[in-house]
N, C-alpha and C positions, 0 to 999 in steps of 0.2 A: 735193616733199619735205615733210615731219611733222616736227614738232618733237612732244618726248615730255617729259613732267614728271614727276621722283621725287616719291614720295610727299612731302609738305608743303611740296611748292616753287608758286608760283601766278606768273603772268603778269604781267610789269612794265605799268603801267596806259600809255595812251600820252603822257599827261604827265609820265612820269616820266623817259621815253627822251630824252636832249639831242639837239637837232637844231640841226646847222653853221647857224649865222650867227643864230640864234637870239637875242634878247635884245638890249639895249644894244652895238653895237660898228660896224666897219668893213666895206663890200663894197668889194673893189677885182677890175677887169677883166683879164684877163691877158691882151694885145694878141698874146701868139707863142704859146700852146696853149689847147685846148681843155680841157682833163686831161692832171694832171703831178701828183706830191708834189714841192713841195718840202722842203728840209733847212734848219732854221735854225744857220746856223754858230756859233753860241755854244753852246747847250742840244741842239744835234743833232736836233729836234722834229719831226718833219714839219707839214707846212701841207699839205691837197689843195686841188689844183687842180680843178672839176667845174663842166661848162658853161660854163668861160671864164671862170670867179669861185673867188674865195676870200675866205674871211669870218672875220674876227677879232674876239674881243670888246674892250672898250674898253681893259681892264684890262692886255691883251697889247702891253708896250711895245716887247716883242722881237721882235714880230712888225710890229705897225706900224711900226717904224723901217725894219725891212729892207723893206720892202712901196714903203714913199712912198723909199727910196735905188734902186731901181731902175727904171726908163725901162720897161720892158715889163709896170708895172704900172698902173693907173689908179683911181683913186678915183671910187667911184659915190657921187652924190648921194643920200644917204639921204631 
């Protein structure tokens, strides 16, 4: 597949692109899937699930809480 650019559009550089788990934050293990989205029940957000990990920045307290309240989650050692 090609990707095609209008006239005065140019190329995101590759640091500009965010990449999951990225930066300052959390990896926790997901002990029952591989890959899954989950929902955060308050904000409705998805979280993905990918290679058995999901990664949240520090800043996400909606997310780390619900991550360390559930048992099929595991906190990797940074």
């Amino acid at each position: 597949m090609r990707a095609f650019l209008c006239p005065g559009e140019t190329m995101a550089k590759t640091s500009e692109i965010p990449v999951a788990g990225a930066g300052p934050g959390s990896t926790f293990r997901d002990k029952l899937y591989t890959s899954r989205t989950l929902i955060l029940p308050d904000s409705g957000r998805p979280l993905a699930v990918f290679k058995a990990q999901v990664s949240v920045p520090a800043a996400d307290a909606e997310a780390l809480e619900y991550l360390k309240a559930h048992e099929e989650f595991e906190l990797l050692q940074e």
